[in-house]
MIKEKOL-557641 format. One record per atom (N, C-alpha, C): x, y, z; residue in one letter; residue number from 1; atom name. Coordinates in nm, 3 decimals, padded with zeros to 5 digits. Layout:
REM residues N
GUMAR        X        Y        Z  r    k   a
GUMAR        X        Y        Z  A  NUM  CA
...
END
This chain:
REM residues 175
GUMAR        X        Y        Z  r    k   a
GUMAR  -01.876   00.751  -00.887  X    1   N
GUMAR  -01.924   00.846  -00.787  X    1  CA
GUMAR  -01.811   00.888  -00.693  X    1   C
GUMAR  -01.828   00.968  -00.635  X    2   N
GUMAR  -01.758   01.050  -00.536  X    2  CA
GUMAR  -01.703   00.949  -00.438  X    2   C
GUMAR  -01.619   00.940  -00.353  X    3   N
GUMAR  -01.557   00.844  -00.204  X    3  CA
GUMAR  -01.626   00.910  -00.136  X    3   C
GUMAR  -01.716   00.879  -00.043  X    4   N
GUMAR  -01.746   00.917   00.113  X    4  CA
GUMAR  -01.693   00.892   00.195  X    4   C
GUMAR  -01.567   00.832   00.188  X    5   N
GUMAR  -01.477   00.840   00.338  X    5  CA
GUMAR  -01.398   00.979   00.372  X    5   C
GUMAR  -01.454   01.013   00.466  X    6   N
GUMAR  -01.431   01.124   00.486  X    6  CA
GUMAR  -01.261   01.127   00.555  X    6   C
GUMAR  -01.227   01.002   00.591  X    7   N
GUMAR  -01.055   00.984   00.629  X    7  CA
GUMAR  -01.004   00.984   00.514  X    7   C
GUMAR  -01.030   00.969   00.389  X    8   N
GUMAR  -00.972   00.943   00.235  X    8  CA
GUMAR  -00.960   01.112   00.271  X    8   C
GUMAR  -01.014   01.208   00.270  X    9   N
GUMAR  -01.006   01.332   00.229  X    9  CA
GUMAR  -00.933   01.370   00.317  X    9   C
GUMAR  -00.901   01.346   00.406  X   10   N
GUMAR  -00.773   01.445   00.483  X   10  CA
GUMAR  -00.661   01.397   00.430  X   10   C
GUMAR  -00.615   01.301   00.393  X   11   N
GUMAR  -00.466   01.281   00.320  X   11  CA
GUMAR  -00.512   01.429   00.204  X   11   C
GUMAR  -00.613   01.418   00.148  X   12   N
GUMAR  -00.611   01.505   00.038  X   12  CA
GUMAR  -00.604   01.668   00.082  X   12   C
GUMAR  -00.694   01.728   00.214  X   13   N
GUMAR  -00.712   01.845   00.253  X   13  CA
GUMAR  -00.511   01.873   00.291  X   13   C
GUMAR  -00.489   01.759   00.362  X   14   N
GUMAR  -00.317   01.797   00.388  X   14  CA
GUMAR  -00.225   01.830   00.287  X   14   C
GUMAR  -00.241   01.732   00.147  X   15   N
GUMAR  -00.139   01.738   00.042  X   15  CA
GUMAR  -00.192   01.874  -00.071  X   15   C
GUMAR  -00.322   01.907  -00.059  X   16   N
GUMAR  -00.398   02.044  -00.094  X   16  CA
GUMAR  -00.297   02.191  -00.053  X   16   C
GUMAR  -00.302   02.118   00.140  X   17   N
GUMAR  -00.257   02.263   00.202  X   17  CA
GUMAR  -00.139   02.260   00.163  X   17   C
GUMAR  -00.026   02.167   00.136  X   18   N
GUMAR   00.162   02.172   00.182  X   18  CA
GUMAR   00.149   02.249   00.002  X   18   C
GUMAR   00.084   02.200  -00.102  X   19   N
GUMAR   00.097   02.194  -00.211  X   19  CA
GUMAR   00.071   02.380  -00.206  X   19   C
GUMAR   00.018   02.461  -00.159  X   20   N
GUMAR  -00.020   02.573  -00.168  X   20  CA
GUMAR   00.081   02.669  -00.076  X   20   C
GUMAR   00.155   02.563  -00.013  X   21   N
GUMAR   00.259   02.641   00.057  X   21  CA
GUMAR   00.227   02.674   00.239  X   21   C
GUMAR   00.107   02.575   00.247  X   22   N
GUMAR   00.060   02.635   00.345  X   22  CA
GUMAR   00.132   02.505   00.476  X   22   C
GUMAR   00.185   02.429   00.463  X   23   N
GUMAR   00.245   02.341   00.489  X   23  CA
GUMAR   00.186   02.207   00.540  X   23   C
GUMAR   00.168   02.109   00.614  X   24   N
GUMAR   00.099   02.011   00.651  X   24  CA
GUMAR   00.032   02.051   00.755  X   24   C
GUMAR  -00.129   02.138   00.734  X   25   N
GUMAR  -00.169   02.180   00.816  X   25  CA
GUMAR  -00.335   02.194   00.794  X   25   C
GUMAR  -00.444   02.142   00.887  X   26   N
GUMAR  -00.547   02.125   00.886  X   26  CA
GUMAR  -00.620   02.261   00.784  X   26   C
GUMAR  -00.558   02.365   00.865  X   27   N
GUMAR  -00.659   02.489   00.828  X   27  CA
GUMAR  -00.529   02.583   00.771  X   27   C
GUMAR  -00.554   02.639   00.613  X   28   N
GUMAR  -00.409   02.744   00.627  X   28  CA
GUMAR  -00.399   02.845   00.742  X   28   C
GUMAR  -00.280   02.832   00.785  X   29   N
GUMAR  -00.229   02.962   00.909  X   29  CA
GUMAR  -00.231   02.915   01.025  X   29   C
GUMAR  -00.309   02.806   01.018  X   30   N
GUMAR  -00.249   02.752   01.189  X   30  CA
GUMAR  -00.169   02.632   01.168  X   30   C
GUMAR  -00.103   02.610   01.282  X   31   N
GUMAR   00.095   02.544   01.337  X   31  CA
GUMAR   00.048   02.391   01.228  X   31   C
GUMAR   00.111   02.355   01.191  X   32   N
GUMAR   00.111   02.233   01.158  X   32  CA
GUMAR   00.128   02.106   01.235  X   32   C
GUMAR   00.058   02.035   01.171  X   33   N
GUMAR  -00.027   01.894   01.267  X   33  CA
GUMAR  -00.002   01.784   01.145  X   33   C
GUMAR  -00.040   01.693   01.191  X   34   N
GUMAR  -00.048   01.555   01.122  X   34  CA
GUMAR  -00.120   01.493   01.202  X   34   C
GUMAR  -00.258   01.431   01.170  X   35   N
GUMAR  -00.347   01.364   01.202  X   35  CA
GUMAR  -00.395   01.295   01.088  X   35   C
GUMAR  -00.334   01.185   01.053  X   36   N
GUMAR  -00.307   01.140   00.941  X   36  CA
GUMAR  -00.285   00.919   00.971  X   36   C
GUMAR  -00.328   00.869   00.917  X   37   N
GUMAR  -00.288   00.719   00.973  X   37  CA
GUMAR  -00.204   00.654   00.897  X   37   C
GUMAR  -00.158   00.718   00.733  X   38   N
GUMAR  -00.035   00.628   00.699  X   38  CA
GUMAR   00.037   00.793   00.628  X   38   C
GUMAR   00.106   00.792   00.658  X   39   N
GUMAR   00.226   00.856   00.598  X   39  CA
GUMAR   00.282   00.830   00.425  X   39   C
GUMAR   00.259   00.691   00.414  X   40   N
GUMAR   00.283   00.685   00.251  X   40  CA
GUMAR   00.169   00.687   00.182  X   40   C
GUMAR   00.072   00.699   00.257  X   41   N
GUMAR  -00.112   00.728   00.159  X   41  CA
GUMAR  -00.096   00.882   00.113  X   41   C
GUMAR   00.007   00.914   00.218  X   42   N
GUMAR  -00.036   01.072   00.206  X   42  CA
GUMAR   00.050   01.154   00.106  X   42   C
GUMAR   00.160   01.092   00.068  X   43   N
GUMAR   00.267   01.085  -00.016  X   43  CA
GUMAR   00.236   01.043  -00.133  X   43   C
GUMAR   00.138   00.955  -00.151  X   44   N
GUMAR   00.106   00.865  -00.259  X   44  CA
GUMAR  -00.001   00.974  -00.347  X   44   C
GUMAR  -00.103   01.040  -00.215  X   45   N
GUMAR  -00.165   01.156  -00.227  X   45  CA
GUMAR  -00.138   01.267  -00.319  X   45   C
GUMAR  -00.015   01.284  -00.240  X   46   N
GUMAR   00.042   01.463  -00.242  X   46  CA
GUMAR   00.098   01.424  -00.400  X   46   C
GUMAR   00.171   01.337  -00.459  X   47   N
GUMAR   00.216   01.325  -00.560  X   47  CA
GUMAR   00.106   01.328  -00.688  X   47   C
GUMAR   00.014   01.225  -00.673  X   48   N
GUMAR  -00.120   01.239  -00.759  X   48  CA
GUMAR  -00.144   01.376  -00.747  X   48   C
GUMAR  -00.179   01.434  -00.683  X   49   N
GUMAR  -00.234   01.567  -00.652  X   49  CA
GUMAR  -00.146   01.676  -00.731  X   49   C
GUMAR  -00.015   01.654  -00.705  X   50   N
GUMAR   00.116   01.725  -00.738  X   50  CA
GUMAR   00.097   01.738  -00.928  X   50   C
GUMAR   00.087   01.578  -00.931  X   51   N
GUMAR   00.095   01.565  -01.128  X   51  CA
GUMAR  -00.028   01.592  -01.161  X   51   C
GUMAR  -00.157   01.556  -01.111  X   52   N
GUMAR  -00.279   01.577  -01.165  X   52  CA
GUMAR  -00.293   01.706  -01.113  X   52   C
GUMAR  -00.295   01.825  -01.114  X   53   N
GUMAR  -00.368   01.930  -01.033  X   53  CA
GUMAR  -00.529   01.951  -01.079  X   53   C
GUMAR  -00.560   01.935  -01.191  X   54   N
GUMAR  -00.692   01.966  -01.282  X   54  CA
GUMAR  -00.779   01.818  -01.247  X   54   C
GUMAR  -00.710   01.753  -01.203  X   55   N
GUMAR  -00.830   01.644  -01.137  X   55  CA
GUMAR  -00.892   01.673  -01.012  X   55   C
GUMAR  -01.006   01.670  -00.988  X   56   N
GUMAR  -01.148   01.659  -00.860  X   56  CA
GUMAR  -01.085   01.597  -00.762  X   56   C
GUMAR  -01.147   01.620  -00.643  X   57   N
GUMAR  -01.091   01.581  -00.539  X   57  CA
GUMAR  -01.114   01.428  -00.523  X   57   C
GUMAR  -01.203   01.369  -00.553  X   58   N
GUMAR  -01.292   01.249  -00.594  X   58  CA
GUMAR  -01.165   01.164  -00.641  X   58   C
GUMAR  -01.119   01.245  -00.755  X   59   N
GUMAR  -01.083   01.159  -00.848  X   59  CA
GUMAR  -00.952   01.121  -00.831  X   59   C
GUMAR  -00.866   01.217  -00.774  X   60   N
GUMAR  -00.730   01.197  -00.699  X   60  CA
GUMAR  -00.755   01.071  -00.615  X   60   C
GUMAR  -00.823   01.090  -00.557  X   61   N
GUMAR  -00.838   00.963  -00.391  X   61  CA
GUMAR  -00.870   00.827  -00.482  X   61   C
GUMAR  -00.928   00.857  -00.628  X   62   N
GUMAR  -01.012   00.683  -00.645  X   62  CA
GUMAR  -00.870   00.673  -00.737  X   62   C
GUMAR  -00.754   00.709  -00.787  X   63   N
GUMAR  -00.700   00.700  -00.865  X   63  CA
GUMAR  -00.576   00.625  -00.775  X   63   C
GUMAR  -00.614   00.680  -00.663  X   64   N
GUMAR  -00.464   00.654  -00.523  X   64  CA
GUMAR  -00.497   00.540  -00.505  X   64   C
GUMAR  -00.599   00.511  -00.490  X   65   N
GUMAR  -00.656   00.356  -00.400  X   65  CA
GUMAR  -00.648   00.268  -00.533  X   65   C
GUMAR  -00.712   00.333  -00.647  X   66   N
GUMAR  -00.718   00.233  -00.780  X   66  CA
GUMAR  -00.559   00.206  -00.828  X   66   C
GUMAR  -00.496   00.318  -00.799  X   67   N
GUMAR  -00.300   00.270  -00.824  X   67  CA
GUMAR  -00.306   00.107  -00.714  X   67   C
GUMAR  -00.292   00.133  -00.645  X   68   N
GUMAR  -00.277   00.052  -00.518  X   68  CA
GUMAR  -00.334  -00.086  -00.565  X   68   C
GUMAR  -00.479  -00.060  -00.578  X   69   N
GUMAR  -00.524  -00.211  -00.673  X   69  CA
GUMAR  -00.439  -00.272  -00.786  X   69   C
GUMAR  -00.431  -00.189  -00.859  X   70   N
GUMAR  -00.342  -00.227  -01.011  X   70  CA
GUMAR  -00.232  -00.285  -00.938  X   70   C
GUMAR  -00.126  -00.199  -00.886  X   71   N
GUMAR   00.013  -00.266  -00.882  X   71  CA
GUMAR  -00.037  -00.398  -00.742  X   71   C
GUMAR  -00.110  -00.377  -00.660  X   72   N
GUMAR  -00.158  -00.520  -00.618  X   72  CA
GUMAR  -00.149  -00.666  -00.679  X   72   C
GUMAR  -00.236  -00.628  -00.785  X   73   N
GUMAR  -00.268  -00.698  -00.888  X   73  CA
GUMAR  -00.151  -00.767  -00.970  X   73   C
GUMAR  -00.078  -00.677  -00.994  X   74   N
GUMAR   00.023  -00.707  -01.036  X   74  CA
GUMAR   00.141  -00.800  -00.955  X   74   C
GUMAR   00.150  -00.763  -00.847  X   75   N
GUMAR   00.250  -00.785  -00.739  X   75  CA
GUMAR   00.201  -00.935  -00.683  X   75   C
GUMAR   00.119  -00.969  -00.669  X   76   N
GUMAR   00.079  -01.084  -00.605  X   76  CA
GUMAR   00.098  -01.200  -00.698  X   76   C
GUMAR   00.024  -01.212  -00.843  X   77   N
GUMAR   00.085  -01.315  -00.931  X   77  CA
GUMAR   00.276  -01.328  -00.933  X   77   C
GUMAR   00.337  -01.197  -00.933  X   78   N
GUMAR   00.434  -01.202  -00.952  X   78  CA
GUMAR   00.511  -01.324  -00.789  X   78   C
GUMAR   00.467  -01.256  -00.695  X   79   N
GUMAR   00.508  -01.296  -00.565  X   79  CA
GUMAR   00.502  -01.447  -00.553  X   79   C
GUMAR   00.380  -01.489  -00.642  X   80   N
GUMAR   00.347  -01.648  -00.648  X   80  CA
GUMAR   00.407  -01.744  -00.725  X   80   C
GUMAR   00.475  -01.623  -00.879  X   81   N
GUMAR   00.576  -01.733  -00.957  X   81  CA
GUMAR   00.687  -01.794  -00.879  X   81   C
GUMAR   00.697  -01.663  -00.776  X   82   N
GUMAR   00.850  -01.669  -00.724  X   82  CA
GUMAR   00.839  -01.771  -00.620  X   82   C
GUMAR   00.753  -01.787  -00.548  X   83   N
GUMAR   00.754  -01.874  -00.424  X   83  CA
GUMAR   00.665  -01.987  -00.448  X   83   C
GUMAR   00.585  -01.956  -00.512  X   84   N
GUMAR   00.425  -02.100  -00.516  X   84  CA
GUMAR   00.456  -02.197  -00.587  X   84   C
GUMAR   00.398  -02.286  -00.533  X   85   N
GUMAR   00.411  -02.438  -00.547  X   85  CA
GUMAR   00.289  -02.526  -00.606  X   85   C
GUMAR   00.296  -02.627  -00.710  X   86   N
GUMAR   00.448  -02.651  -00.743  X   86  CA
GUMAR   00.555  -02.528  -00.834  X   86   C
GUMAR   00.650  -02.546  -00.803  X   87   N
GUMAR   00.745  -02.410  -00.947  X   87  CA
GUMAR   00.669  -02.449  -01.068  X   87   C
GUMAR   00.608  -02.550  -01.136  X   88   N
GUMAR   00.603  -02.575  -01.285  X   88  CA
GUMAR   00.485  -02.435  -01.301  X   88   C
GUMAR   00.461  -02.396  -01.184  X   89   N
GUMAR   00.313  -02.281  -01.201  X   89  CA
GUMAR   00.371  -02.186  -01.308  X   89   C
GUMAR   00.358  -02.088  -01.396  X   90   N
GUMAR   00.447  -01.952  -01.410  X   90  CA
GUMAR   00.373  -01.845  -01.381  X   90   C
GUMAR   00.387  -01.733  -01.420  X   91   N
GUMAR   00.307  -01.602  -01.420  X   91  CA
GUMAR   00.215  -01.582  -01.484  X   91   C
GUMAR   00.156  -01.650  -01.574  X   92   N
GUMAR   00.037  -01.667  -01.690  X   92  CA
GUMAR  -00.090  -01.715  -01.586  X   92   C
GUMAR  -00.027  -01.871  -01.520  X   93   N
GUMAR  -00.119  -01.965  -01.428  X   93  CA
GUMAR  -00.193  -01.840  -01.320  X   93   C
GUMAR  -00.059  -01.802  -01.254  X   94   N
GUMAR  -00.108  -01.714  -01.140  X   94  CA
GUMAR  -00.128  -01.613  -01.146  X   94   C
GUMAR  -00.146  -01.559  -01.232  X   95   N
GUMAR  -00.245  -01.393  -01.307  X   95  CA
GUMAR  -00.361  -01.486  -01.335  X   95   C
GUMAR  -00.370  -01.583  -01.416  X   96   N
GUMAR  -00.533  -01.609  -01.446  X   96  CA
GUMAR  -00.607  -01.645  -01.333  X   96   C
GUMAR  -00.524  -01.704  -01.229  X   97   N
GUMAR  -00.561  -01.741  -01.115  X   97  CA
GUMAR  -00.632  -01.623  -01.013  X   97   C
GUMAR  -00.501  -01.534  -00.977  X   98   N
GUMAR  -00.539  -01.411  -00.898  X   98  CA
GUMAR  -00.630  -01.280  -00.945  X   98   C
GUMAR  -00.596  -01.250  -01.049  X   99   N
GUMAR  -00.649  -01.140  -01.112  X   99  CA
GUMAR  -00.817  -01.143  -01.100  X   99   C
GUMAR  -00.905  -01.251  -01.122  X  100   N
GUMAR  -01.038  -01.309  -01.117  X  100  CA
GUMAR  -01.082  -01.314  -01.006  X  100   C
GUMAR  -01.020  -01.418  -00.929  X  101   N
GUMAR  -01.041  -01.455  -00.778  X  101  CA
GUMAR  -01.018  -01.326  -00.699  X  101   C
GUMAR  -00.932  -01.246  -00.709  X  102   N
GUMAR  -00.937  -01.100  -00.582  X  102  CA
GUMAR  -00.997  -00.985  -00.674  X  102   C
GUMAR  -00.925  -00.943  -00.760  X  103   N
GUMAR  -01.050  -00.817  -00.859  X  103  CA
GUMAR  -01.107  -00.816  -00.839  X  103   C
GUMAR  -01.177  -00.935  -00.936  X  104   N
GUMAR  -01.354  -00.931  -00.930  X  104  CA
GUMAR  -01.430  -00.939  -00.794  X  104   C
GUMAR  -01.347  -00.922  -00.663  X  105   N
GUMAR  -01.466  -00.986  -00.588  X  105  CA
GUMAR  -01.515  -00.827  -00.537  X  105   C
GUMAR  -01.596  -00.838  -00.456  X  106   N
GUMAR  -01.686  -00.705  -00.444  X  106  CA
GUMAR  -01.611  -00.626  -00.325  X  106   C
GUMAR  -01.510  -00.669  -00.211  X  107   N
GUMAR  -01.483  -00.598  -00.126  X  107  CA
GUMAR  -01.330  -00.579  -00.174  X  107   C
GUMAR  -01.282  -00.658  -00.323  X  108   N
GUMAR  -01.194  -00.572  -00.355  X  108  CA
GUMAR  -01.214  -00.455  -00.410  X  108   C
GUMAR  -01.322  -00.430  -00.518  X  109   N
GUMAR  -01.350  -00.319  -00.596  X  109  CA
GUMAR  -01.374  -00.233  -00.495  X  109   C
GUMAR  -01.427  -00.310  -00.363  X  110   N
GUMAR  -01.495  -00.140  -00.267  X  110  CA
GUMAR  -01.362  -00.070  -00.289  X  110   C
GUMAR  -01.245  -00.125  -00.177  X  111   N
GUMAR  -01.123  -00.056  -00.196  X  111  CA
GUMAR  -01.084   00.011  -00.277  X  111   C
GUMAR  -01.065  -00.079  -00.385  X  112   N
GUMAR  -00.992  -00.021  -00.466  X  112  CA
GUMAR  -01.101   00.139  -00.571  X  112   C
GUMAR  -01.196   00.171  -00.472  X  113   N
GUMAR  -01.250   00.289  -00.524  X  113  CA
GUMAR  -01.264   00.376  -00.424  X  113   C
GUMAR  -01.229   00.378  -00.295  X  114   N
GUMAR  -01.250   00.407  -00.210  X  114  CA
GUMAR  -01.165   00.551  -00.134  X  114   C
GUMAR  -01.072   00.531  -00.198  X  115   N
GUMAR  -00.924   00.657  -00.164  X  115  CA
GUMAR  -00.871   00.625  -00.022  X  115   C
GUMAR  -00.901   00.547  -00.004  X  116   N
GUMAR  -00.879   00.511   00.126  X  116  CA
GUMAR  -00.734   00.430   00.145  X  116   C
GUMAR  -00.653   00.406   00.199  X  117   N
GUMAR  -00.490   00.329   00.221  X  117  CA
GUMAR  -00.479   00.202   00.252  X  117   C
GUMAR  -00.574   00.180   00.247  X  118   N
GUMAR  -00.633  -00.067   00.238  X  118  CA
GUMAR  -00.533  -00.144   00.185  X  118   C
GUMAR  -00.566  -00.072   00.083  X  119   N
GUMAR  -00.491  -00.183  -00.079  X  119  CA
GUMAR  -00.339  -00.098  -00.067  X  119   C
GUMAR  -00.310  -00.008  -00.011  X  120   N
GUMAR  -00.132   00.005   00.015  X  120  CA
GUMAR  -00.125  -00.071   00.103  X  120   C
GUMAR  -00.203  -00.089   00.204  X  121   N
GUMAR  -00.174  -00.137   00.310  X  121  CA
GUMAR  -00.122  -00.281   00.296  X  121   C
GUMAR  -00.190  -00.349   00.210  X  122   N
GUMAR  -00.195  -00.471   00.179  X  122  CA
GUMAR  -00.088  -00.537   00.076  X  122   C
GUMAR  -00.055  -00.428   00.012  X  123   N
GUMAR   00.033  -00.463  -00.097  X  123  CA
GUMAR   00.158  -00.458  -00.023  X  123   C
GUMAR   00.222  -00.323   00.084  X  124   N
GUMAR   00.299  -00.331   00.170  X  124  CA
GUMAR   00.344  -00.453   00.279  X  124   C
GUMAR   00.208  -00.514   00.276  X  125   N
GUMAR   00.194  -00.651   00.385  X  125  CA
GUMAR   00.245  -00.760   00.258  X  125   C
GUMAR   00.192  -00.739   00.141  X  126   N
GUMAR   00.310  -00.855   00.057  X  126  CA
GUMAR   00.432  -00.850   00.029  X  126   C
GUMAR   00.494  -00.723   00.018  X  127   N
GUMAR   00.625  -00.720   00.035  X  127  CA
GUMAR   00.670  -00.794   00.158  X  127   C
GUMAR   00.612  -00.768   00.286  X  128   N
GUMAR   00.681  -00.826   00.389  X  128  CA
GUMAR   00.672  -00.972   00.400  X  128   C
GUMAR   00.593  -01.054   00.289  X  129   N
GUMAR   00.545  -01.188   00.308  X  129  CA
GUMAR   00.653  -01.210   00.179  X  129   C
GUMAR   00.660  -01.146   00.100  X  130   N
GUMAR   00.822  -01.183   00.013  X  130  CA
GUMAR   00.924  -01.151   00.058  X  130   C
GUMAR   00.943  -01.095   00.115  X  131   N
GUMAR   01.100  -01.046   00.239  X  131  CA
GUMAR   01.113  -01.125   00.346  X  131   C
GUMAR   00.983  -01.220   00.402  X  132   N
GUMAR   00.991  -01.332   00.487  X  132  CA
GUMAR   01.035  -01.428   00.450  X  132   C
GUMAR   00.968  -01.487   00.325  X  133   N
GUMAR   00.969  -01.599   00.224  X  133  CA
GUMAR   01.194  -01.589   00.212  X  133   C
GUMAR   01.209  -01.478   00.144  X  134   N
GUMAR   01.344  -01.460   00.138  X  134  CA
GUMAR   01.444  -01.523   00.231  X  134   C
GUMAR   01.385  -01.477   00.355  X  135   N
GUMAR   01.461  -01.425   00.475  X  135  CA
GUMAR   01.449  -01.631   00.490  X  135   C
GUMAR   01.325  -01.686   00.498  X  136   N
GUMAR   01.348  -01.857   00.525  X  136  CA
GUMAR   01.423  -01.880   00.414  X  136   C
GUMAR   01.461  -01.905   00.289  X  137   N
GUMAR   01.539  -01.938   00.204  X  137  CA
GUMAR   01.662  -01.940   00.325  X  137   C
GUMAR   01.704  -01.866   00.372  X  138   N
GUMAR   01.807  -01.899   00.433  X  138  CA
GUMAR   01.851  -01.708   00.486  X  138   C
GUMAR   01.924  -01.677   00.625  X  139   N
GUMAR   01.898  -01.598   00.644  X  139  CA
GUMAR   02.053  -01.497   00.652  X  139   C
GUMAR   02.061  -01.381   00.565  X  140   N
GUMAR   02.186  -01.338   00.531  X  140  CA
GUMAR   02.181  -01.176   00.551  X  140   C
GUMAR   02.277  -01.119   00.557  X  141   N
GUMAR   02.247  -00.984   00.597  X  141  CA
GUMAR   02.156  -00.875   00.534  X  141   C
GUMAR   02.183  -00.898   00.382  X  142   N
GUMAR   02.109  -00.854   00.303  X  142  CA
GUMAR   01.994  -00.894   00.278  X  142   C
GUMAR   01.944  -01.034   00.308  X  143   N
GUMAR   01.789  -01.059   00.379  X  143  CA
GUMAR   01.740  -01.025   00.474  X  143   C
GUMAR   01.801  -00.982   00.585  X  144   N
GUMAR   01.716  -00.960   00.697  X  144  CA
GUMAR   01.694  -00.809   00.699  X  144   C
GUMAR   01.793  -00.695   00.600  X  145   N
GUMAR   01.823  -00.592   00.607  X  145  CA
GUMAR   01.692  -00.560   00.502  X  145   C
GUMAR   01.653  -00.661   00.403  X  146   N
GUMAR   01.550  -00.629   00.340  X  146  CA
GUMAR   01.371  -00.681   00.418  X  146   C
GUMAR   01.431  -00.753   00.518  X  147   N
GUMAR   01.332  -00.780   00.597  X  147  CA
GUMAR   01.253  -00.633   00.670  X  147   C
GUMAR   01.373  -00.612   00.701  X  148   N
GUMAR   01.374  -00.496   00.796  X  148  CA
GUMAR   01.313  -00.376   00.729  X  148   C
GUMAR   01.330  -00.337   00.566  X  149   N
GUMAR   01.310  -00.218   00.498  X  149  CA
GUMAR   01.146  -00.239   00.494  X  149   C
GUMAR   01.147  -00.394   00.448  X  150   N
GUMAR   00.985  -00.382   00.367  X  150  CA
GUMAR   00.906  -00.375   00.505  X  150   C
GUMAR   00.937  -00.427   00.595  X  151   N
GUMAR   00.855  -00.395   00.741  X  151  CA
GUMAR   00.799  -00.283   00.794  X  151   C
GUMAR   00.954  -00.165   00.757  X  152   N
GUMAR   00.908  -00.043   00.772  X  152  CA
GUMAR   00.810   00.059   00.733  X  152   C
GUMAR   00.868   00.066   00.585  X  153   N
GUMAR   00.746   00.069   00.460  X  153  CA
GUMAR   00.602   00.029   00.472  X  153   C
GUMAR   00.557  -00.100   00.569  X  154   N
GUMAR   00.435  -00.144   00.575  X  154  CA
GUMAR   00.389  -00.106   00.693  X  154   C
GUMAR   00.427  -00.021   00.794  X  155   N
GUMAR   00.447   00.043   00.938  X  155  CA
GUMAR   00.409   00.171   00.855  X  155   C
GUMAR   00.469   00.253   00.757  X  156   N
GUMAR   00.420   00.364   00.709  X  156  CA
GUMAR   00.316   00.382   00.614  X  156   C
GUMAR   00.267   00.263   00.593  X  157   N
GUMAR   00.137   00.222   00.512  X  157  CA
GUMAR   00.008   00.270   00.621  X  157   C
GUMAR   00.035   00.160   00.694  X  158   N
GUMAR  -00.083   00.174   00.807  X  158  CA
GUMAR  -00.017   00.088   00.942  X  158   C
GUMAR  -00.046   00.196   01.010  X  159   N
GUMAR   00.028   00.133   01.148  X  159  CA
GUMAR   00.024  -00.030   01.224  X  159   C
GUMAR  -00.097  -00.064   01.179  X  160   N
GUMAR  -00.110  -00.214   01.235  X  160  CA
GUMAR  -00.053  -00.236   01.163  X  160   C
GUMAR  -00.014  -00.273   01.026  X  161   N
GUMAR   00.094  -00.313   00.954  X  161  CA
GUMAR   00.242  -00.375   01.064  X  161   C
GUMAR   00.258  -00.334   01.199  X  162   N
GUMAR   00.399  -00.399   01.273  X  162  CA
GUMAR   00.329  -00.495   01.305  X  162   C
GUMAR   00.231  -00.540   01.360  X  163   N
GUMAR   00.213  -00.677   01.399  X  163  CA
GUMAR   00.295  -00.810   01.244  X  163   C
GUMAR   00.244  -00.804   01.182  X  164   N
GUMAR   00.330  -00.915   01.061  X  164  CA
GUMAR   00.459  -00.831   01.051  X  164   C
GUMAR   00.455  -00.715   01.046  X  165   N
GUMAR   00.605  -00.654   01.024  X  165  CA
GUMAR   00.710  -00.701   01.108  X  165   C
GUMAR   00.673  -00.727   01.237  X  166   N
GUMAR   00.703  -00.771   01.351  X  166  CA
GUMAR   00.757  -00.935   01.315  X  166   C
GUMAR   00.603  -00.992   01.320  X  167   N
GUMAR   00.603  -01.122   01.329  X  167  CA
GUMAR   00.655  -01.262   01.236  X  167   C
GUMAR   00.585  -01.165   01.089  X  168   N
GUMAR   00.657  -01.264   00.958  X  168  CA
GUMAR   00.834  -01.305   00.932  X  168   C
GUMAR   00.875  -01.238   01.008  X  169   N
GUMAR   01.041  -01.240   01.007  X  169  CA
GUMAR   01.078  -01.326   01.133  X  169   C
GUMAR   01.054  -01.274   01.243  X  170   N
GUMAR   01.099  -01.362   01.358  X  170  CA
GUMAR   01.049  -01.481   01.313  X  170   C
GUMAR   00.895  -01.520   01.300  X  171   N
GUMAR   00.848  -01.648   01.335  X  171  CA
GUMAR   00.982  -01.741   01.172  X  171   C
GUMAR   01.005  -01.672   01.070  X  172   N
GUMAR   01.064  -01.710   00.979  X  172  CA
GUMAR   01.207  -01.760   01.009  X  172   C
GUMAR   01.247  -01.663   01.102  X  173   N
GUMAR   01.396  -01.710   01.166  X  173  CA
GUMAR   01.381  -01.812   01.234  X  173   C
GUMAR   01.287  -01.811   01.386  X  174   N
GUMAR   01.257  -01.898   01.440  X  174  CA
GUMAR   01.226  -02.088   01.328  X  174   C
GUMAR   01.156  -02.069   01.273  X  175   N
GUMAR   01.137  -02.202   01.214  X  175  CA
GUMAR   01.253  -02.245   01.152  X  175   C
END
């Protein structure tokens, strides 16, 4: 069925208008605005939109949020070979593990059908929990410089995103 979030559809009404030339702008012909809450939903948007043009408006938004699930999905077993304990775990353990336990559960599927910027949001917040993880290994320029990138990135996901963007690094230095 269709998304009823009606915030899912303005990433789409924006990447609609720029795509028609009309630029990032509520209504064609008037000044351009951005009233918008992540900047890379809307990007993530405009691109689906860009390659699919013959897809429904529906279907763009559940495809954005359902990307977002997949590489989730993906990203989190991976994140767990690398750091989770004990190491004897591999990527087999923690895919059979994760994939079941968050998929299947019911307020993941909402998301991930939703067109909505959750599940970027979230996947952006694991980068910064592997760029933390990094950054305690021991702390070097090129760790903290990647601290610093994936933070940003999760700031352009969804703005609360700086609180851990913020916090997962200091409190990491600090300890």
């Amino acid at each position: 069925p269709p998304t009823d979030f009606d915030d899912a559809y303005m990433a789409l009404r924006y990447a609609h208008h720029l795509l028609d030339g009309n630029g990032v702008a509520w209504n064609p012909g008037e000044p351009w605005v951005y009233g918008m809450t992540s900047r890379l939903h809307f990007l993530w948007v405009l691109l689906l939109r860009a390659a699919f043009p013959s897809l429904g408006p529906a279907a763009v938004l559940r495809a954005a949020s359902g990307g977002m699930a997949v590489a989730l999905l993906v990203a989190m077993p991976l994140a767990l070979t690398l750091f989770g304990r004990p190491r004897r775990y591999g990527l087999a353990f923690w895919s059979a593990l994760v994939i079941p336990a968050i998929g299947f559960s019911e307020a993941f599927r909402f998301h991930a059908a939703s067109g909505m910027d959750t599940l970027l949001g979230a996947l952006t917040n694991l980068f910064v929990v592997v760029a933390t993880l990094r950054l305690s290994q021991g702390p070097t320029p090129g760790r903290v410089w990647a601290a610093v990138a994936a933070g940003s990135v999760a700031v352009l996901a969804r703005p609360e995103n700086a609180l851990p963007a913020l916090l997962c690094p200091l409190l990491a230095l600090w300890f």
